[in-house]
C-alpha positions as CSV (number, residue, x, y, z in Angstrom):
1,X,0.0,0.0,0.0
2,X,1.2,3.4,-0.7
3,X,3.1,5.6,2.1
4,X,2.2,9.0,0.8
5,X,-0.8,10.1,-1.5
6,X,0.5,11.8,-4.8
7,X,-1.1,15.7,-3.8
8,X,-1.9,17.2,-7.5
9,X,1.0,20.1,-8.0
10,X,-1.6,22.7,-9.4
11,X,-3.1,24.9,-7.3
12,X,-6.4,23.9,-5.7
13,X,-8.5,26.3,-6.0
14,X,-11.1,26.8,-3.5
15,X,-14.8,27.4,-3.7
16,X,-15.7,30.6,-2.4
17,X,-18.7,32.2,-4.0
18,X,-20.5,35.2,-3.7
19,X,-22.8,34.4,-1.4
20,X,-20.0,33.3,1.5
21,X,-18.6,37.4,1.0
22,X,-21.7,38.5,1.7
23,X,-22.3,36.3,4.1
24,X,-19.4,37.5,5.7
25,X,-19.8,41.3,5.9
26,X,-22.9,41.0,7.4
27,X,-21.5,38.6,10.4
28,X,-18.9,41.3,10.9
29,X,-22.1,44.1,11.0
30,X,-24.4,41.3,14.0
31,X,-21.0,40.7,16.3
32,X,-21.6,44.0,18.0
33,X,-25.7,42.7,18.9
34,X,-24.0,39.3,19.7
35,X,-23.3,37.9,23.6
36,X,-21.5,34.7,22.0
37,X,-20.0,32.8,19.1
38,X,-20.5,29.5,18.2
39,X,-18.4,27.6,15.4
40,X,-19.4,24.2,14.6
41,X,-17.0,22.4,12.8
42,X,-16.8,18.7,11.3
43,X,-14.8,16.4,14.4
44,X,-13.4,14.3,11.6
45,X,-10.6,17.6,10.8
46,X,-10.9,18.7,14.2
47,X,-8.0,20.9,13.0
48,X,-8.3,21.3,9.4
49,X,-9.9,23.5,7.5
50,X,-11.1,25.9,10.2
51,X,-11.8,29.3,8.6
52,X,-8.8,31.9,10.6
53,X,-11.4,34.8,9.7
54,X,-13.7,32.8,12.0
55,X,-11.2,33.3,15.1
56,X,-11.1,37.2,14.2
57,X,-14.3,37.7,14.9
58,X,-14.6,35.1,17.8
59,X,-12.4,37.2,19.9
60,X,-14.3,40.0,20.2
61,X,-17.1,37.3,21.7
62,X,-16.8,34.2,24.0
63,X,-16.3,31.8,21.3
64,X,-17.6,27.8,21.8
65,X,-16.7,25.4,19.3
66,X,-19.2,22.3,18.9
67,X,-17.1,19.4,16.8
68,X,-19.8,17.7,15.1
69,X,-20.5,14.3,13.9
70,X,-18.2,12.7,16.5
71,X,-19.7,9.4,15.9
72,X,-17.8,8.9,12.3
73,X,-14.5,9.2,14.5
74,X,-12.5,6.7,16.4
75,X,-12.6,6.4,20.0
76,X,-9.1,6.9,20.7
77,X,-9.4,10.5,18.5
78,X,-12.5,11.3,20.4
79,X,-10.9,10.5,23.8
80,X,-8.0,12.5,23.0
81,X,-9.8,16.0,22.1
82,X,-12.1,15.7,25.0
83,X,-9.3,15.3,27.1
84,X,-7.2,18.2,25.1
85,X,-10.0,20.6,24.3
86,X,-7.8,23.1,25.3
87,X,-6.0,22.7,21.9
88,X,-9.0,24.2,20.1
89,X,-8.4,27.7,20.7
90,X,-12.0,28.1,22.1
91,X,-13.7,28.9,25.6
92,X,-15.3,25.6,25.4
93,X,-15.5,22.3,23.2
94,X,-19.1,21.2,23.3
95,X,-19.5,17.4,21.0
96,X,-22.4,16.7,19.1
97,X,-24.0,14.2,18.0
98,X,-26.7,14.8,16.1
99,X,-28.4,11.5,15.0
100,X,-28.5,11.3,19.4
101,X,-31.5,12.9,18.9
102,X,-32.6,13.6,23.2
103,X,-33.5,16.1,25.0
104,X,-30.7,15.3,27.6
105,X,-27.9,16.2,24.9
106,X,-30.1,19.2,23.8
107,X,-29.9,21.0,27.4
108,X,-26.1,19.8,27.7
109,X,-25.5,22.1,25.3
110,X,-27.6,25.3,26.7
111,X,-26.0,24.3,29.7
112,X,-22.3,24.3,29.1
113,X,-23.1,27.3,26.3
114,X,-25.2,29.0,29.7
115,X,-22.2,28.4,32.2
116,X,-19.3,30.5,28.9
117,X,-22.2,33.3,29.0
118,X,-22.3,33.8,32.7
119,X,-18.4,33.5,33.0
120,X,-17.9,36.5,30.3
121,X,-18.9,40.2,30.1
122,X,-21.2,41.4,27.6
123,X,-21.3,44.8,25.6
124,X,-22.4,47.2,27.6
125,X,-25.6,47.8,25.0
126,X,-26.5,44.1,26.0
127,X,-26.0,44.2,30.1
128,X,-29.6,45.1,30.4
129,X,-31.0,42.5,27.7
130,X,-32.8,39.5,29.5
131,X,-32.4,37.3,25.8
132,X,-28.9,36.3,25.1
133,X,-28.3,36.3,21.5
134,X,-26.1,33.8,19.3
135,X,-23.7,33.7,16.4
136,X,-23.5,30.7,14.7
137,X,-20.5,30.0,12.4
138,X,-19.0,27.6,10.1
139,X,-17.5,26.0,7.2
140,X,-20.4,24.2,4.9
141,X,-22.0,21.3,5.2
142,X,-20.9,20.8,9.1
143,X,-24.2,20.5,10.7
144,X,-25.1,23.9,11.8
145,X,-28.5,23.8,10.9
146,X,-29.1,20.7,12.0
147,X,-27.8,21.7,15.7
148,X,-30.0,24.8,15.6
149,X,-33.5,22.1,14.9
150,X,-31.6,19.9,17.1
151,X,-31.7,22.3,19.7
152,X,-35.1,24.1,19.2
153,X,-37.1,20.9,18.6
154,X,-35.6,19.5,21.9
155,X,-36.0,22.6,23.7
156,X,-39.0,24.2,23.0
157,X,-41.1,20.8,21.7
158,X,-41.6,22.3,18.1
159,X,-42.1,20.3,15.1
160,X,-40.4,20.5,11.9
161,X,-37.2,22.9,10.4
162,X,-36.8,26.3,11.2
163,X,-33.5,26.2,9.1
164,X,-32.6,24.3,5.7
165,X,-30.5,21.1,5.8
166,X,-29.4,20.2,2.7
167,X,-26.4,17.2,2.1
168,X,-24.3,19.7,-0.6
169,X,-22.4,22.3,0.9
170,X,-23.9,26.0,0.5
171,X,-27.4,25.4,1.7
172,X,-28.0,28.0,3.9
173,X,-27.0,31.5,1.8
174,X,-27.8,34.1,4.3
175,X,-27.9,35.3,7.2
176,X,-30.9,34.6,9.0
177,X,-33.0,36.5,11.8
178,X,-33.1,35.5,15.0
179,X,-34.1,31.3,16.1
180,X,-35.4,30.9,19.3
181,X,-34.2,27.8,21.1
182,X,-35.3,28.6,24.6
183,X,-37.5,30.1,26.4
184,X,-35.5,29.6,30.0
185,X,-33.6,31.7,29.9
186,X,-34.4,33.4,26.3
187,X,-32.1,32.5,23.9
188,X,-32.2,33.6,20.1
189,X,-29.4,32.1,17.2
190,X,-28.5,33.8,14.0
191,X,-27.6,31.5,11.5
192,X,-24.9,32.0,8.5
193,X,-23.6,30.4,5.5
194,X,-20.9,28.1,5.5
195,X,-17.9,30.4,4.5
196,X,-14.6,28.6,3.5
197,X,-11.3,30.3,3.6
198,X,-10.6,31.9,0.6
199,X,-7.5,30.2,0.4
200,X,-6.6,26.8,1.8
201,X,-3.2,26.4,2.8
202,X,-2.6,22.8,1.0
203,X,-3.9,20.4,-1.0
204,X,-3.6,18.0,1.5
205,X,-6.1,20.8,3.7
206,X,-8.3,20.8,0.6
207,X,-8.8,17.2,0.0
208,X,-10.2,16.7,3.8
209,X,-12.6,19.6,3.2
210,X,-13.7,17.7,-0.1
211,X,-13.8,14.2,1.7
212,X,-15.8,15.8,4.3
213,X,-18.5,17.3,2.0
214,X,-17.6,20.9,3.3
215,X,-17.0,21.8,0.0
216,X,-18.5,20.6,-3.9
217,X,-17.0,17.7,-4.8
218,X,-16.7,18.8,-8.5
219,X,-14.2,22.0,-7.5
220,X,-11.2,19.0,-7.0
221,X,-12.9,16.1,-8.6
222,X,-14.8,13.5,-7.4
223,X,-12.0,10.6,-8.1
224,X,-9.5,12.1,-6.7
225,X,-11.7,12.6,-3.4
226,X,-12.2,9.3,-3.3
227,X,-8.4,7.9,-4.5
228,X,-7.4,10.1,-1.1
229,X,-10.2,8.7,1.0
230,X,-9.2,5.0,-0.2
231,X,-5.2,5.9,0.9
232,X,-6.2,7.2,4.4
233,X,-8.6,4.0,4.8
234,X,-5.9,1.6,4.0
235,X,-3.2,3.8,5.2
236,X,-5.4,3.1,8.5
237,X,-5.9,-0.3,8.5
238,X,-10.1,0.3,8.6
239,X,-11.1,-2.0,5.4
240,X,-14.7,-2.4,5.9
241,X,-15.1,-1.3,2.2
242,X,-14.2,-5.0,1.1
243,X,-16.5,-6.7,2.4
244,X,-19.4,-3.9,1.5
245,X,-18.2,-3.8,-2.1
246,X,-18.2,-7.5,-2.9
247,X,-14.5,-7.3,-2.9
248,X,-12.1,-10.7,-2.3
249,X,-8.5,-8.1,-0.9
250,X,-8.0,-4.8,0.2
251,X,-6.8,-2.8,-3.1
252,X,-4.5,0.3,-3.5
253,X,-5.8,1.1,-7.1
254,X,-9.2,3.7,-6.6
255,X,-10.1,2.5,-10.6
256,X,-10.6,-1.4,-9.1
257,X,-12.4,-0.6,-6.0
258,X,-14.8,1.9,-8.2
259,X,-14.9,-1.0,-11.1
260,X,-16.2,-3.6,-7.7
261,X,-18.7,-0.5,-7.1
262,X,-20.1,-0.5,-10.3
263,X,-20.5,-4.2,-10.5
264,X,-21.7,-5.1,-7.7
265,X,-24.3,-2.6,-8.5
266,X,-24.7,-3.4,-12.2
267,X,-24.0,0.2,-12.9
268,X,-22.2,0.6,-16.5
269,X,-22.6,3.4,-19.6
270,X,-22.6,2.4,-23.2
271,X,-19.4,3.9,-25.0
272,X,-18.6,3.0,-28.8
273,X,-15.0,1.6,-29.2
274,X,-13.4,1.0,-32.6
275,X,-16.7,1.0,-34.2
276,X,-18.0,-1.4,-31.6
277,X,-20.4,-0.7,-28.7
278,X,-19.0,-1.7,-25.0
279,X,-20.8,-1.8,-21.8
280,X,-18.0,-0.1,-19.0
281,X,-18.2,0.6,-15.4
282,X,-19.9,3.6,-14.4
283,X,-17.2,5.1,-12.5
284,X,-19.1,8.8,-11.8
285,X,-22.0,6.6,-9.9
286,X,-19.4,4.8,-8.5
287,X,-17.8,7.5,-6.9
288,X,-20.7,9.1,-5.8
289,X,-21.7,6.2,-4.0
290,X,-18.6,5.9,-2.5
291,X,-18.7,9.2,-1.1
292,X,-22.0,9.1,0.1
293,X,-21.2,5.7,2.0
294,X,-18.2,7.3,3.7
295,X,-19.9,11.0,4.8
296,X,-22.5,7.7,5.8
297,X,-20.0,6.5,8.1
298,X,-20.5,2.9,5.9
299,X,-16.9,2.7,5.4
300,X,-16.0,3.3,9.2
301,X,-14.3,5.9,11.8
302,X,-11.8,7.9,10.3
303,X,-10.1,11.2,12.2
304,X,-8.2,12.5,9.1
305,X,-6.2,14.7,11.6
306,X,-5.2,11.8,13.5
307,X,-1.4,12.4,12.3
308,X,-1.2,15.6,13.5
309,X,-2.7,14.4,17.1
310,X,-1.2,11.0,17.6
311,X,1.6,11.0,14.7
312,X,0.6,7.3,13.6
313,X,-2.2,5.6,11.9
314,X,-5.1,4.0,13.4
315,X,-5.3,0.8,14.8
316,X,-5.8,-2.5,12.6
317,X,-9.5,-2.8,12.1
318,X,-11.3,-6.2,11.0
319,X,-12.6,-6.4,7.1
């Protein structure tokens, strides 16, 4: 199996469109009206890929970073930031899981984001204010508004979406009046777009974002994603994608595993070749299912940071 993955020498360009500027300029005009800042951020690049304009503004606020979707990383990972929070370069590291739909993990939350709020000053405008009110901040697709329904469904009993929730990056494109999520004490959240750095610092940095879903596949290209995904899997020892894709060995090469994809699910296009027509794996449902299945967590826990925490690879995992 390979040692290193062969990073592309262009630049990776990063996708950063208008709607994210905007989206921006007016979180920079709300901090003033705001008593805290929340950043949620996907737990599998606990480090990665957070936006530095997000920690401008964050100082100005108590900042509280929630590290989503900790149930598609490994224990050892998990154990570690809880025990290092610290690291984060936050007043507080709240973990979410959001499939854990209960109201217990709901009022966690307003409790340990209640106990920041209490511990800090607010803007002298605010000191009078009984409602506290909320920023919430993030790269796309990390689960910010699923936490805010999360949290006001639990909270206040309500049915249905007070914010979009797409699975593509960019679904939310503005920011939005205020959310209530309680009523004791009163507490309001303004949600944002998902706003990328305009430029990431490597491609190794850009390929996590991609393999995460934070940004659109189609900026880096959707094999490559899942060529890098494949190294970090095997790199890792966690081979659960043999035995889901019908396959008889682990396999370094992305075009065989994609190939058992598209067989397994009698996916193939009709191409003409030397005057002849040929029936060939369909490798662009291929990968799309194999990207799905890993932002899933069907191909197993993966902490893509776990190098820069641990310096190693995971431990061996069973096929």
């Amino acid at each position: 199996m390979r040692k290193v993955f062969p990073f592309p020498h262009y630049d990776m360009a990063t996708w950063f469109p208008g709607h994210m500027f905007k989206g921006l300029q007016k979180m920079q005009q709300k901090i003033g009206d705001m008593d805290c800042v929340i950043e949620v951020h996907d737990a599998r690049i606990p480090f990665s890929g957070r936006n530095p304009l997000f920690s401008r503004h964050a100082k100005m606020r108590p900042h509280i970073l929630v590290l989503s979707k900790i149930d598609m990383v490994d224990s050892k990972s998990l154990r570690w930031l809880r025990a290092n929070s610290d690291k984060l370069s936050c007043n507080a590291v709240i973990f979410a899981d959001m499939n854990n739909k209960t109201d217990v993990a709901a009022h966690q939350i307003l409790d340990e984001t209640m106990q920041v709020l209490e511990n800090s000053d607010r803007y002298a405008h605010r000191i009078k204010e009984d409602a506290f009110n909320l920023l919430i901040m993030g790269i796309p697709n990390v689960g910010k508004s699923s936490l805010i329904n999360f949290l006001r469904n639990s909270t206040l009993r309500k049915k249905g979406k007070s914010t979009r929730v797409g699975a593509s990056p960019g679904v939310t494109r503005a920011v939005l009046e205020k959310i209530r999520i309680s009523d004791e004490p009163p507490m309001f959240l303004y949600d944002t777009p998902g706003i990328v750095s305009p430029r990431v610092e490597s491609a190794d940095v850009a390929l996590k974002l991609a393999a995460c879903n934070t940004v659109k596949s189609s900026v880096i290209g959707e094999e490559m994603i899942c060529d890098f995904i494949l190294y970090h899997l095997n790199k890792n020892n966690i081979l659960r994608y043999v035995k889901l894709y019908g396959m008889e060995q682990p396999s370094d090469e992305i075009l065989e595993v994609l190939r058992a994809i598209a067989v397994r699910e009698d996916k193939f296009t009709k191409h003409t070749i030397a005057g002849q027509y040929q029936m060939l794996p369909n490798f662009k449902f291929a990968c799309d299912r194999m990207l799905k299945d890993f932002n899933h967590g069907k191909l197993g826990s993966l902490n893509f940071d776990r190098e820069l925490i641990f310096g190693e690879p995971q431990e061996p995992n069973s096929i």
